[in-house]
PDB file with SEQRES, HELIX, SHEET and CRYST1 records, atoms N, CA, C and O in Angstrom:
SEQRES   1 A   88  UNK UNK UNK UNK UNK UNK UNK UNK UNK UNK UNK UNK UNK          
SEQRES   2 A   88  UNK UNK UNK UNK UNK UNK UNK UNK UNK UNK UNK UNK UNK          
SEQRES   3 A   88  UNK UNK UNK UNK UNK UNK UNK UNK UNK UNK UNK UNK UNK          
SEQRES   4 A   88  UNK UNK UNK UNK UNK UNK UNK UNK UNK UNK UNK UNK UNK          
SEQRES   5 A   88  UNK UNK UNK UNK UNK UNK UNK UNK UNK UNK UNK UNK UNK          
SEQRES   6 A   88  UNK UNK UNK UNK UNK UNK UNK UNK UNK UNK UNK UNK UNK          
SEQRES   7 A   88  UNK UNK UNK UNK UNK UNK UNK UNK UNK UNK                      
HELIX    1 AA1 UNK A   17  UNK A   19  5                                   3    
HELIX    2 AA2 UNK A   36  UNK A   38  5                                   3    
HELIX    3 AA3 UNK A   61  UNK A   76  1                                  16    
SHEET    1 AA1 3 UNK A   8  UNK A  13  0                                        
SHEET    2 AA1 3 UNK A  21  UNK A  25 -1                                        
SHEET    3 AA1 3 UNK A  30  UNK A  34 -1                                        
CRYST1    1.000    1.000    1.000  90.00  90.00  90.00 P 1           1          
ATOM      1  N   UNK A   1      11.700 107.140 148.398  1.00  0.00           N  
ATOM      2  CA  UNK A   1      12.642 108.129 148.880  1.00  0.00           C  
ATOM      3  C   UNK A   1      13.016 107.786 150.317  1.00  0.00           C  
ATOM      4  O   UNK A   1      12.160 107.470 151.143  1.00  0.00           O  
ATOM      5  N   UNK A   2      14.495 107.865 150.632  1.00  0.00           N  
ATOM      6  CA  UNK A   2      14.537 107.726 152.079  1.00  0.00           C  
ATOM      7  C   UNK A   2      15.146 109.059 152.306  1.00  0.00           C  
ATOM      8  O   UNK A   2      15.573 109.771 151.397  1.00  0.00           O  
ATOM      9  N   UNK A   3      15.165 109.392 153.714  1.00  0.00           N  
ATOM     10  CA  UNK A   3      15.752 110.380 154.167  1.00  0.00           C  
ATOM     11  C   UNK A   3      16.512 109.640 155.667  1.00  0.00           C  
ATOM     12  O   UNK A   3      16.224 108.795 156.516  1.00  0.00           O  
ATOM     13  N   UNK A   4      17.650 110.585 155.327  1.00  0.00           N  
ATOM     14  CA  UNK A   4      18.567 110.176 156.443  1.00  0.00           C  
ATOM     15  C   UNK A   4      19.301 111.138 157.177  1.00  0.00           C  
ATOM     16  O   UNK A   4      19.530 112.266 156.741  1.00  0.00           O  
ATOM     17  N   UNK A   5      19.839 110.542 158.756  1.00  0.00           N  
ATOM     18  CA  UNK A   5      20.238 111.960 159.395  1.00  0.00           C  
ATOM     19  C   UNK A   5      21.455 111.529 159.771  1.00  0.00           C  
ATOM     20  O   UNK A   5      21.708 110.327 159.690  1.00  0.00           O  
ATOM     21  N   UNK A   6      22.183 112.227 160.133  1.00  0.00           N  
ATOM     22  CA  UNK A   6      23.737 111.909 160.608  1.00  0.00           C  
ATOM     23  C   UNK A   6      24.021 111.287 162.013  1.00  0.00           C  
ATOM     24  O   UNK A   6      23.428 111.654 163.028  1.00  0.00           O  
ATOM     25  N   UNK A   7      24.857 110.438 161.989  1.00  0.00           N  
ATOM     26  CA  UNK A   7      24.892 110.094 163.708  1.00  0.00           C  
ATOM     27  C   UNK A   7      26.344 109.686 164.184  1.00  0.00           C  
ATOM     28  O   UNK A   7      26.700 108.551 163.868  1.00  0.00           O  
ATOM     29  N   UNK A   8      27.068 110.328 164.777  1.00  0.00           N  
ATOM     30  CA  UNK A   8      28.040 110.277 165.358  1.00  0.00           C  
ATOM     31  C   UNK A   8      28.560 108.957 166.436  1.00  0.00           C  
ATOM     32  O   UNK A   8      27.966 108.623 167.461  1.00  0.00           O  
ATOM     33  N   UNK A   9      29.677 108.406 165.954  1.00  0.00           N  
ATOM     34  CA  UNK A   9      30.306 107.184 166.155  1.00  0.00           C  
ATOM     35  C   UNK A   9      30.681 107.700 167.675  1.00  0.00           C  
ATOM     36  O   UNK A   9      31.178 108.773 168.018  1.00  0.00           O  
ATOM     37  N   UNK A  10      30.103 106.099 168.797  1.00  0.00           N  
ATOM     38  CA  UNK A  10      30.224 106.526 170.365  1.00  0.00           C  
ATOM     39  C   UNK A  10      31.086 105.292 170.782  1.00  0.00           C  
ATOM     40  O   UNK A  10      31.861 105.382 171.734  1.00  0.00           O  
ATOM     41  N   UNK A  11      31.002 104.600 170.352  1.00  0.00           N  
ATOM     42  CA  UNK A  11      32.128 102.814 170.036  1.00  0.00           C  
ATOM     43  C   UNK A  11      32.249 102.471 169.408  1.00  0.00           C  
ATOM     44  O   UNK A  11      31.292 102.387 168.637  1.00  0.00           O  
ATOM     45  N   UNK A  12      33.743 101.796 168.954  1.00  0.00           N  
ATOM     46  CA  UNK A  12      33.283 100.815 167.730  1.00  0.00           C  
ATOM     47  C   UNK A  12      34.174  99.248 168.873  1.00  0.00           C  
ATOM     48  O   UNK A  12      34.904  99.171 169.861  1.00  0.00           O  
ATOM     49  N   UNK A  13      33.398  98.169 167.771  1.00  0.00           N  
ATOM     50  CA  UNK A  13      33.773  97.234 168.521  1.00  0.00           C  
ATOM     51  C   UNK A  13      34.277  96.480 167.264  1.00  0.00           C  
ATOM     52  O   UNK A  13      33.642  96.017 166.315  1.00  0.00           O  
ATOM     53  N   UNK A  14      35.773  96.493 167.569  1.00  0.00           N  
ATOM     54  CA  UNK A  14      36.658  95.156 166.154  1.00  0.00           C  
ATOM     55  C   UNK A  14      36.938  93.694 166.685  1.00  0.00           C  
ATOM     56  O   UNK A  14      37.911  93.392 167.375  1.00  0.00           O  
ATOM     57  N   UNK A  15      36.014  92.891 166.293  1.00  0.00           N  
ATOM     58  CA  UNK A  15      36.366  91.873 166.762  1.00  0.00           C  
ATOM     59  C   UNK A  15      37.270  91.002 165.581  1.00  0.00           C  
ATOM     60  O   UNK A  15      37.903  89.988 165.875  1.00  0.00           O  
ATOM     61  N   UNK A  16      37.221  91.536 164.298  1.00  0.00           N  
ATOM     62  CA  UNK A  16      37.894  91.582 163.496  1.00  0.00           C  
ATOM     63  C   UNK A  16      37.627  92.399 162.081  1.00  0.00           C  
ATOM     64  O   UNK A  16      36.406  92.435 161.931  1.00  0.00           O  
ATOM     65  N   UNK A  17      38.241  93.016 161.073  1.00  0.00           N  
ATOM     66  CA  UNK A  17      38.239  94.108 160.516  1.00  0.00           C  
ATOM     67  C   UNK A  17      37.087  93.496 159.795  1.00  0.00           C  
ATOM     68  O   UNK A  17      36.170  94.301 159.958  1.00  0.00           O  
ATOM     69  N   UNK A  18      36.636  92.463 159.062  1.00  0.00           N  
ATOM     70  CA  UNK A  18      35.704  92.625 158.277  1.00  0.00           C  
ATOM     71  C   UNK A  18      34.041  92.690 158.755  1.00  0.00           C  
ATOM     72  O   UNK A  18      33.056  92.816 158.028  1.00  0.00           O  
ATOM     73  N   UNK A  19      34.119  92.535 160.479  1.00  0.00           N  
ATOM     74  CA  UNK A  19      33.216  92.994 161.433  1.00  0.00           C  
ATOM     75  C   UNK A  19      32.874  93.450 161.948  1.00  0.00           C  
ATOM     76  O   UNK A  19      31.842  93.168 162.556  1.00  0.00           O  
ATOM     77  N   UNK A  20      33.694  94.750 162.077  1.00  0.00           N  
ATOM     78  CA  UNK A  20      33.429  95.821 162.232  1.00  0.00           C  
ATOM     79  C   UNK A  20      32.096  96.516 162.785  1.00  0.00           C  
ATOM     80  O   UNK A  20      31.268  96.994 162.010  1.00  0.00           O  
ATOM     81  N   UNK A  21      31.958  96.537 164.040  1.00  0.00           N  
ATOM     82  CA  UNK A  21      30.643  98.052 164.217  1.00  0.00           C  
ATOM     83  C   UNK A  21      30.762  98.912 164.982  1.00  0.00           C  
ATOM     84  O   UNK A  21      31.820  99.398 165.384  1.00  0.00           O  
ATOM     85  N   UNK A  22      29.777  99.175 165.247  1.00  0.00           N  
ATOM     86  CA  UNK A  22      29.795 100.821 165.744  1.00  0.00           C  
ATOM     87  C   UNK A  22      28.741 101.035 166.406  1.00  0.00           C  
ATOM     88  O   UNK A  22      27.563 100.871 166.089  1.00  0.00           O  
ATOM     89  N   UNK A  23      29.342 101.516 167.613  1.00  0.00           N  
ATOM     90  CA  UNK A  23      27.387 102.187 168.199  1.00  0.00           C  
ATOM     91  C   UNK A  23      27.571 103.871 167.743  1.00  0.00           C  
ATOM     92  O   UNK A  23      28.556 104.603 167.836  1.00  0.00           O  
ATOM     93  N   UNK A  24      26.301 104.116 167.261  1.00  0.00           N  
ATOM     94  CA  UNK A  24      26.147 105.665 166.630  1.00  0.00           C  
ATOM     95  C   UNK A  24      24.886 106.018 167.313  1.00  0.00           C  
ATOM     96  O   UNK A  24      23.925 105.352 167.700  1.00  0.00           O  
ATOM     97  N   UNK A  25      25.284 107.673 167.348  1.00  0.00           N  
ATOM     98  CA  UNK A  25      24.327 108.504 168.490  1.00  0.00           C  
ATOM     99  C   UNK A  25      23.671 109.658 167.073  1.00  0.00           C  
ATOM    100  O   UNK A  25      24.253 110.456 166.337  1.00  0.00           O  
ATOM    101  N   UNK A  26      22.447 109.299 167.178  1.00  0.00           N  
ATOM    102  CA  UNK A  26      21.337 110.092 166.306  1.00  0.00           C  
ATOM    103  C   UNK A  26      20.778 110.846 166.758  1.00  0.00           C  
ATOM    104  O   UNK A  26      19.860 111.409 166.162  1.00  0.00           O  
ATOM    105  N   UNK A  27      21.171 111.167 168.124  1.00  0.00           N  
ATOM    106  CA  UNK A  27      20.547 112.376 168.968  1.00  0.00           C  
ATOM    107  C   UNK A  27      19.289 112.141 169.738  1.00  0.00           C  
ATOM    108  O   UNK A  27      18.904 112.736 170.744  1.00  0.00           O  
ATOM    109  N   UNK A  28      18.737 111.199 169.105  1.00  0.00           N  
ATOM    110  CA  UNK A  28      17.348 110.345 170.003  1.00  0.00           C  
ATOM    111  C   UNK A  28      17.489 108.717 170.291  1.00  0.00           C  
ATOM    112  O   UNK A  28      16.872 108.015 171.093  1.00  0.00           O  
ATOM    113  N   UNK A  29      18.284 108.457 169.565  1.00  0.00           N  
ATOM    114  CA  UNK A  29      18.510 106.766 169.366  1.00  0.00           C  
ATOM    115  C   UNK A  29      19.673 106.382 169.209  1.00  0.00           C  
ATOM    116  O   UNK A  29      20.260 106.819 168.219  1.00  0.00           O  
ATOM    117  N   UNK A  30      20.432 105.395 170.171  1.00  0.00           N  
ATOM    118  CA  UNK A  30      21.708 105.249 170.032  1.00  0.00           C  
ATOM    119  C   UNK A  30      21.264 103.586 169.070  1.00  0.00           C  
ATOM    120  O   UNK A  30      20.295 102.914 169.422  1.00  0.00           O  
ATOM    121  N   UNK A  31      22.186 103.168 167.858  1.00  0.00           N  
ATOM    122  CA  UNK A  31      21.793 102.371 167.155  1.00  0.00           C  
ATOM    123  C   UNK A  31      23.045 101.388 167.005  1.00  0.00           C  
ATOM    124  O   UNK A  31      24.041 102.097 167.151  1.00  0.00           O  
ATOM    125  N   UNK A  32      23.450  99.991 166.766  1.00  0.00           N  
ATOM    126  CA  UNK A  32      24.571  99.854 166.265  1.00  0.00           C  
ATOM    127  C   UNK A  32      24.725  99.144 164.729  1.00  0.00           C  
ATOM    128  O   UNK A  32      23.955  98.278 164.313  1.00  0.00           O  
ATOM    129  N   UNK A  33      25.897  99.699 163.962  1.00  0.00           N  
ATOM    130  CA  UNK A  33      25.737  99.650 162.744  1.00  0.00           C  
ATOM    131  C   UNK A  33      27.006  98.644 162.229  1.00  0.00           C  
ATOM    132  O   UNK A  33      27.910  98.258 162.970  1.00  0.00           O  
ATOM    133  N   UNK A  34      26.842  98.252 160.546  1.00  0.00           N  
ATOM    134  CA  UNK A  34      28.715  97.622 160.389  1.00  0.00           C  
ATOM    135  C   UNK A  34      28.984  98.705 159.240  1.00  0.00           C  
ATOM    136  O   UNK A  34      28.513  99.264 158.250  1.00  0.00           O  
ATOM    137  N   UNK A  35      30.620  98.538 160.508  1.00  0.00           N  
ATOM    138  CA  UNK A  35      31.450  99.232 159.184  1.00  0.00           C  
ATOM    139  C   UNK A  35      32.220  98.743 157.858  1.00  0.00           C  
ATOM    140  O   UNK A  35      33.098  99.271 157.176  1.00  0.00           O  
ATOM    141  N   UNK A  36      31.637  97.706 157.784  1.00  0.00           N  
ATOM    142  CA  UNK A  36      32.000  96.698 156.552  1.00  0.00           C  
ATOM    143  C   UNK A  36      32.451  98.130 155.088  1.00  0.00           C  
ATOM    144  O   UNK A  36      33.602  98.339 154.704  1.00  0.00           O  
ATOM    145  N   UNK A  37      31.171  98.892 154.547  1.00  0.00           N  
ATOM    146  CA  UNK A  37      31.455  99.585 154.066  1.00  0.00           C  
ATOM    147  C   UNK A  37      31.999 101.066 153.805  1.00  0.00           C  
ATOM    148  O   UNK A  37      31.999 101.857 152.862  1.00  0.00           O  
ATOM    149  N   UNK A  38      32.667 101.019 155.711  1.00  0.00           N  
ATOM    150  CA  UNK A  38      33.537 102.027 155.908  1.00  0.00           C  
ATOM    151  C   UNK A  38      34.452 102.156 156.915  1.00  0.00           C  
ATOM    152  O   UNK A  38      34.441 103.000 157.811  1.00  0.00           O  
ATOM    153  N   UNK A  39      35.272 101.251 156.721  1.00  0.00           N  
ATOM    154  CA  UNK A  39      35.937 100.631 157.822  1.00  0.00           C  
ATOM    155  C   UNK A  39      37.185 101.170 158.819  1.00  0.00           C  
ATOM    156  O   UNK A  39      37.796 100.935 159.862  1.00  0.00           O  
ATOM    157  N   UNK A  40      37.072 102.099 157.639  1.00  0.00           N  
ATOM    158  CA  UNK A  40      38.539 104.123 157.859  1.00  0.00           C  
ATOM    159  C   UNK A  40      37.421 104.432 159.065  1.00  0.00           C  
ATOM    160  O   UNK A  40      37.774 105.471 159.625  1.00  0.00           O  
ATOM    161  N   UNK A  41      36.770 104.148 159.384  1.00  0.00           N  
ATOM    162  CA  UNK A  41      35.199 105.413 160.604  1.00  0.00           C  
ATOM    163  C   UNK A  41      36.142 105.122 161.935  1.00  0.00           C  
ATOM    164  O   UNK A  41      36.700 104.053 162.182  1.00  0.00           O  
ATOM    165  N   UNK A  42      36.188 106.381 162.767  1.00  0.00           N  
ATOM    166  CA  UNK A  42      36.558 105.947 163.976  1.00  0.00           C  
ATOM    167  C   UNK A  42      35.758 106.604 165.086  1.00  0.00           C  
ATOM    168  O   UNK A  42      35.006 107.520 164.752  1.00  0.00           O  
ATOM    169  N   UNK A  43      35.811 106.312 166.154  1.00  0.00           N  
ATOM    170  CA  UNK A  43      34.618 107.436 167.493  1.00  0.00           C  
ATOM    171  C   UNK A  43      35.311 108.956 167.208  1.00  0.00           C  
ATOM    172  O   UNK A  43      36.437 109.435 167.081  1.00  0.00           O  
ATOM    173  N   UNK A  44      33.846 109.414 167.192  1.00  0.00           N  
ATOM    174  CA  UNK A  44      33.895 110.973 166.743  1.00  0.00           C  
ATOM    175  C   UNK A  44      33.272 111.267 165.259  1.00  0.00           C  
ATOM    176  O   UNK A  44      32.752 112.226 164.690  1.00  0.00           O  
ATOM    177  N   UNK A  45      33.560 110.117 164.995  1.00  0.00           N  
ATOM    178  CA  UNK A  45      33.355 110.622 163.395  1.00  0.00           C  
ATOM    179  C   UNK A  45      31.677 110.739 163.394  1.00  0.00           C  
ATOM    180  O   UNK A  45      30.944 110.265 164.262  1.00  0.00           O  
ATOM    181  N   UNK A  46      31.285 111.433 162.292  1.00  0.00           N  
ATOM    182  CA  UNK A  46      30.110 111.602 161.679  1.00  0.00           C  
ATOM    183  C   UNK A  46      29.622 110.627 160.974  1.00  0.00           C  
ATOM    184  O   UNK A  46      30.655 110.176 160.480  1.00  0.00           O  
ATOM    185  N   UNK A  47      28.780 109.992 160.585  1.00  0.00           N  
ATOM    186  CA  UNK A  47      28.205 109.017 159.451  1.00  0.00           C  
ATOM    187  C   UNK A  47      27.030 109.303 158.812  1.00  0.00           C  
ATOM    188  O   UNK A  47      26.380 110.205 159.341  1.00  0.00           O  
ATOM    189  N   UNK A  48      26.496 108.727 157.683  1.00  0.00           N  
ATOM    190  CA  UNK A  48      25.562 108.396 156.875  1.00  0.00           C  
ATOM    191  C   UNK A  48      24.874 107.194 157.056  1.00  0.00           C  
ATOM    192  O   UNK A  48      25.696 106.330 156.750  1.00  0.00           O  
ATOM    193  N   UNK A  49      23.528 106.493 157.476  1.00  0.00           N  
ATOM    194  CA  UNK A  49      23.647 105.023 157.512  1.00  0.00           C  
ATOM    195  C   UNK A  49      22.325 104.997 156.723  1.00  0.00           C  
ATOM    196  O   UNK A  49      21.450 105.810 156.425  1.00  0.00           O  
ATOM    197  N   UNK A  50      22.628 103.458 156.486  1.00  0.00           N  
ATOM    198  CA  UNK A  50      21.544 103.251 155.180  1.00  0.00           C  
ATOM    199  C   UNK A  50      21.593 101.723 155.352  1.00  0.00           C  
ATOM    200  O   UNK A  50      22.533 100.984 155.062  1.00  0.00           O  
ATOM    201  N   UNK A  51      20.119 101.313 156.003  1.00  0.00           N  
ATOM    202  CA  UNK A  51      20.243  99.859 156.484  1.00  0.00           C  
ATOM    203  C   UNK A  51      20.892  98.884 156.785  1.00  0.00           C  
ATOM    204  O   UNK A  51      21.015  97.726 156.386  1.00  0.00           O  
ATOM    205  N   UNK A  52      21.692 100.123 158.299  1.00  0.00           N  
ATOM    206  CA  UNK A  52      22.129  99.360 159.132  1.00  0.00           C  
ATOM    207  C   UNK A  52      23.221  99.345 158.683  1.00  0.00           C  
ATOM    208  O   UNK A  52      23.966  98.867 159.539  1.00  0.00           O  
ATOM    209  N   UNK A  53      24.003  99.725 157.395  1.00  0.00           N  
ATOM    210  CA  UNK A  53      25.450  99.615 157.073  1.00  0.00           C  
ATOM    211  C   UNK A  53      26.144 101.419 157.235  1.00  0.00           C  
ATOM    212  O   UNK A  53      25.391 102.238 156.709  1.00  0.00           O  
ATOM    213  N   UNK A  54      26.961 101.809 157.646  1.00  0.00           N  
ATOM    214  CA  UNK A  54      27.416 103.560 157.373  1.00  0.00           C  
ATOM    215  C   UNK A  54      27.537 103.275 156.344  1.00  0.00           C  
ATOM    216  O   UNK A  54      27.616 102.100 155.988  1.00  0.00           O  
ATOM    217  N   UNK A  55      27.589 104.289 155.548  1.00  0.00           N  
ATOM    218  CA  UNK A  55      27.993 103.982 153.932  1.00  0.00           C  
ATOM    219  C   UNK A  55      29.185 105.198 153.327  1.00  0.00           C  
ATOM    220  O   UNK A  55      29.909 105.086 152.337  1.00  0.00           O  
ATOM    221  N   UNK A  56      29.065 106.641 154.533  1.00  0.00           N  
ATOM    222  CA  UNK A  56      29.335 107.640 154.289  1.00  0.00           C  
ATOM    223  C   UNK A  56      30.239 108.480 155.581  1.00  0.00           C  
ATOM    224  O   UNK A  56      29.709 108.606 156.685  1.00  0.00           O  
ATOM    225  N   UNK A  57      31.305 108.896 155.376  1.00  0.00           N  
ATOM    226  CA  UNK A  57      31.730 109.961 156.852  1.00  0.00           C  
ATOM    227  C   UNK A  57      31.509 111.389 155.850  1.00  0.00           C  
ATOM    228  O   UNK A  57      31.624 111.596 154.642  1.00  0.00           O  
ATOM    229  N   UNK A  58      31.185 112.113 156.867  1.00  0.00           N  
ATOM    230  CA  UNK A  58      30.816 113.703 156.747  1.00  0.00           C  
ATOM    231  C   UNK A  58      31.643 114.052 157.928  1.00  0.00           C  
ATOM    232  O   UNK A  58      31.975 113.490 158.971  1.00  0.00           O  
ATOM    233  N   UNK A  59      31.944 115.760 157.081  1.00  0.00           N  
ATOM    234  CA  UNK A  59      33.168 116.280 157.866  1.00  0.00           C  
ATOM    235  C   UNK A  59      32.124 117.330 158.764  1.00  0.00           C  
ATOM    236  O   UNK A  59      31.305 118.130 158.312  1.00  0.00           O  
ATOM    237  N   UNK A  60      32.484 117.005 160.298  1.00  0.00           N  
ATOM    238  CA  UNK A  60      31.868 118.310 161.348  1.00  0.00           C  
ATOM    239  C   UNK A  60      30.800 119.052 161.038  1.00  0.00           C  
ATOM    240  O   UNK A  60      29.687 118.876 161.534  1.00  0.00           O  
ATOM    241  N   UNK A  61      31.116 120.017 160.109  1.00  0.00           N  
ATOM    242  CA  UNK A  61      30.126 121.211 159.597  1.00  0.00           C  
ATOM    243  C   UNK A  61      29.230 121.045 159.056  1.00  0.00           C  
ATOM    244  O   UNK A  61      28.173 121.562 159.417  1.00  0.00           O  
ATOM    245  N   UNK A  62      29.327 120.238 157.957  1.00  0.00           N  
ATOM    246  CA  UNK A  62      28.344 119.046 156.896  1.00  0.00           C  
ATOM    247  C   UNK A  62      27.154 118.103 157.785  1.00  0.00           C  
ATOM    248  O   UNK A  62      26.057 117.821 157.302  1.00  0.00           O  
ATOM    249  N   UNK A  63      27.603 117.686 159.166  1.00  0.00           N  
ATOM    250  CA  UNK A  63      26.770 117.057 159.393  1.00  0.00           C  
ATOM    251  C   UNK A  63      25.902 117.826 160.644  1.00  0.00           C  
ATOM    252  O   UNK A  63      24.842 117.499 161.177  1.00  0.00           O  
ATOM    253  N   UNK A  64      26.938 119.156 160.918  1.00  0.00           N  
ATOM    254  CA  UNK A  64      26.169 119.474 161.945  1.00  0.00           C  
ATOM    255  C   UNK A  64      24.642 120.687 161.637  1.00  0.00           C  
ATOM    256  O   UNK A  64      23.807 121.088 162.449  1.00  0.00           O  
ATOM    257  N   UNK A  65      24.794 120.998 160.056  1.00  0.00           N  
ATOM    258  CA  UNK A  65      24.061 121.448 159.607  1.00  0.00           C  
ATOM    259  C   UNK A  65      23.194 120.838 159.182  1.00  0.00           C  
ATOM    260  O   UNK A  65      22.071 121.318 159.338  1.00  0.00           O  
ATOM    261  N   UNK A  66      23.347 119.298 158.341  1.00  0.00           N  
ATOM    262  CA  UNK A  66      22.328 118.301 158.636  1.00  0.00           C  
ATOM    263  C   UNK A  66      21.530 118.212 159.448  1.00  0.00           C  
ATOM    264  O   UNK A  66      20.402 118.558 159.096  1.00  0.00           O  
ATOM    265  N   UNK A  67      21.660 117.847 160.525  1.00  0.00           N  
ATOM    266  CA  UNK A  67      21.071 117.764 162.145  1.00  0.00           C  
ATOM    267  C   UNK A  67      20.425 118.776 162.410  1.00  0.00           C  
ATOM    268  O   UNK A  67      19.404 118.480 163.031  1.00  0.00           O  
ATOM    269  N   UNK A  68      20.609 120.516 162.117  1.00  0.00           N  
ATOM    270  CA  UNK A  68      19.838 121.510 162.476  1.00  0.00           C  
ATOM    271  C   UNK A  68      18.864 121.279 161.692  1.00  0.00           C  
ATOM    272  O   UNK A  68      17.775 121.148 162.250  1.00  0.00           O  
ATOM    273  N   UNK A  69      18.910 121.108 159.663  1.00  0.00           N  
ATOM    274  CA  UNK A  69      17.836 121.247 158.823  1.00  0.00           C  
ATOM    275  C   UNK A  69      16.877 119.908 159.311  1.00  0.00           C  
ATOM    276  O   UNK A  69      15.748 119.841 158.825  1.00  0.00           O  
ATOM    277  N   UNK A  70      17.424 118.602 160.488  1.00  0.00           N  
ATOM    278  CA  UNK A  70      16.018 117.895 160.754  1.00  0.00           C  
ATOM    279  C   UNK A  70      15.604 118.245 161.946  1.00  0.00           C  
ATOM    280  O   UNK A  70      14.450 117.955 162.262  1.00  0.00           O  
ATOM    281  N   UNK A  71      16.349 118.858 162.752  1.00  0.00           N  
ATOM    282  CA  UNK A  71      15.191 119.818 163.896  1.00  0.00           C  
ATOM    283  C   UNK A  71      14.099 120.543 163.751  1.00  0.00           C  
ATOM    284  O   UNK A  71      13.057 120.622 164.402  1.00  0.00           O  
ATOM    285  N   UNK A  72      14.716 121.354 162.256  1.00  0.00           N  
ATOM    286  CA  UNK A  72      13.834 122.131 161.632  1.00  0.00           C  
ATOM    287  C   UNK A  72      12.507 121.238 161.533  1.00  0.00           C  
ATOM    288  O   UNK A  72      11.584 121.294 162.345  1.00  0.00           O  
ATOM    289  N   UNK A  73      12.545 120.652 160.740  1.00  0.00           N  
ATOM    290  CA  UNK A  73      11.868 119.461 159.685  1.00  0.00           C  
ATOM    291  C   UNK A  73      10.973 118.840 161.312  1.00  0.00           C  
ATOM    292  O   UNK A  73       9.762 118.731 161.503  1.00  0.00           O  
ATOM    293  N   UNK A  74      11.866 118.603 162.042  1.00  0.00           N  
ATOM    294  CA  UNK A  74      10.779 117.542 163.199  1.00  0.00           C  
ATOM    295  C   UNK A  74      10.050 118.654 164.159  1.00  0.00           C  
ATOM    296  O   UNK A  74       9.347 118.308 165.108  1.00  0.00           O  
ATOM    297  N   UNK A  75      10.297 120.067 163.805  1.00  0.00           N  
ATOM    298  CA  UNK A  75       9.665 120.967 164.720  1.00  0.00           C  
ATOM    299  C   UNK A  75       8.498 121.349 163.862  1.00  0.00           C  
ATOM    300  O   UNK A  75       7.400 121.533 164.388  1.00  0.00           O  
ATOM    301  N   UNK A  76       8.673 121.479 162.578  1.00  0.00           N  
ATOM    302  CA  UNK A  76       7.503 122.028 161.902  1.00  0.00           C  
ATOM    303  C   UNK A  76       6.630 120.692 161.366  1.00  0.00           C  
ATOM    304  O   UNK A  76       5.614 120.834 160.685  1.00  0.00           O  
ATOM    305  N   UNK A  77       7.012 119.740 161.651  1.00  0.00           N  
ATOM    306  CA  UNK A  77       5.802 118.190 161.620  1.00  0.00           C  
ATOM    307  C   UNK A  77       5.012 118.362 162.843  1.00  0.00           C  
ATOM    308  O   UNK A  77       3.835 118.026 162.708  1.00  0.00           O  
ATOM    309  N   UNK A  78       5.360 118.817 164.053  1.00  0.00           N  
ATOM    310  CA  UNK A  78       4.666 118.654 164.953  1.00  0.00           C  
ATOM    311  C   UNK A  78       3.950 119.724 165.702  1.00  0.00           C  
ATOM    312  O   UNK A  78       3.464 119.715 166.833  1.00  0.00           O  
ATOM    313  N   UNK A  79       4.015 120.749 164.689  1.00  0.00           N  
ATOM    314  CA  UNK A  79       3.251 121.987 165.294  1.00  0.00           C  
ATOM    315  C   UNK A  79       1.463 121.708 164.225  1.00  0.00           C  
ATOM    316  O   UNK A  79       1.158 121.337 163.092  1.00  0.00           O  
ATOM    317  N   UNK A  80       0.794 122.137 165.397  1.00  0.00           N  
ATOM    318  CA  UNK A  80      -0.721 121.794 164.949  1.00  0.00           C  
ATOM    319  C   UNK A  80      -0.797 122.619 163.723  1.00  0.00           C  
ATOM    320  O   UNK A  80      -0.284 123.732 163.601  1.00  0.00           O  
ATOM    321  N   UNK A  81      -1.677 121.800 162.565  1.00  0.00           N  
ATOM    322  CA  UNK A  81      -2.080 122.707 161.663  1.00  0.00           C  
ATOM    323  C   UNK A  81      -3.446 123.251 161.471  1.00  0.00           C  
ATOM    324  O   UNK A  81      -4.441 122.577 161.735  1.00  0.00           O  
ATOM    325  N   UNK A  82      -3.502 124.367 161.050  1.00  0.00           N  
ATOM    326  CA  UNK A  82      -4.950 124.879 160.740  1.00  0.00           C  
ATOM    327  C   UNK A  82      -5.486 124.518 159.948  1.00  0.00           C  
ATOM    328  O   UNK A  82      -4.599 124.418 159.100  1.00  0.00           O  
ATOM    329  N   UNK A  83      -6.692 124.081 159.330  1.00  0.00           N  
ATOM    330  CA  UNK A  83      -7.444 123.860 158.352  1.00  0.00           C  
ATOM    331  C   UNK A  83      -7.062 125.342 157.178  1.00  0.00           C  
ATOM    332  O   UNK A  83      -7.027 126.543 157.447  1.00  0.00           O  
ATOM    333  N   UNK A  84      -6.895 124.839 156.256  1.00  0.00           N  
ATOM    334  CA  UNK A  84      -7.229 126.760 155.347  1.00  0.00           C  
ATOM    335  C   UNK A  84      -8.805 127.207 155.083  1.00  0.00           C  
ATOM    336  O   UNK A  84      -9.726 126.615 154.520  1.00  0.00           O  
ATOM    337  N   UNK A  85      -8.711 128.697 155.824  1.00  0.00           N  
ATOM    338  CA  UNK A  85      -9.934 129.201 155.873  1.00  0.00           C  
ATOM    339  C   UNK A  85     -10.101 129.507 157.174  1.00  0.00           C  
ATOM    340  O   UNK A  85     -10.526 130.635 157.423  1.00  0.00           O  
ATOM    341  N   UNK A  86      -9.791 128.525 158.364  1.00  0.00           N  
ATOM    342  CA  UNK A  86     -10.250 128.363 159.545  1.00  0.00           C  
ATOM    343  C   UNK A  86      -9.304 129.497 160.692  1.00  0.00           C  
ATOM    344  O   UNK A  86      -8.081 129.407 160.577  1.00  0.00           O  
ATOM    345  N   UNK A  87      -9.691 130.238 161.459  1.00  0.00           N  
ATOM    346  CA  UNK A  87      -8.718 131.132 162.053  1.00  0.00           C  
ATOM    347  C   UNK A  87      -8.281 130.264 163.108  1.00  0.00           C  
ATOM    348  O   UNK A  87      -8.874 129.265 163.514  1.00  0.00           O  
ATOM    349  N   UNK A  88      -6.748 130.923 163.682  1.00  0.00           N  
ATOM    350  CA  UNK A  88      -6.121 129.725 164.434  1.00  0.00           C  
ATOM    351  C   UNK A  88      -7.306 129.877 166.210  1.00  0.00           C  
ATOM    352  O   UNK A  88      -7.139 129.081 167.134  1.00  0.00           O  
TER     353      UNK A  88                                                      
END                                                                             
């Protein structure tokens, strides 16, 4: 299973169309990706990436609710857990 989070296009650099990339902002990690398999992506846009290629644009709302449900997800990984049985 992979899980993936959305990351918003901050450059792209065309040195020619079938080379396409992109630096994308994941909110902790700025990464750069190719847009080989999405080559319509422009800065601003939202993405999907999946080793290193975008594969996907998501519209605004779609991804910005993404991004809250892994705050969620990375806030409740890192809160201490109790043993069951054990009082906190």
């Amino acid at each position: 299973m992979c899980l993936t989070t959305p990351g918003r296009i901050v450059r792209v650099d065309s040195p020619a169309p079938e080379l396409r990339t992109a630096e994308v902002d994941f909110g902790i990690a700025l990464r750069k990706v190719s847009l080989v398999y999405l080559p319509e992506a422009e800065v601003g846009d939202y993405i999907i990436v999946q080793a290193g290629f975008a594969i996907r644009r998501l519209a605004e709302p779609e991804a910005l609710e993404a991004l809250a449900y892994a705050r969620e997800l990375a806030a409740a990984s890192i809160e201490p857990s109790v043993p069951a049985g054990a009082s906190p």
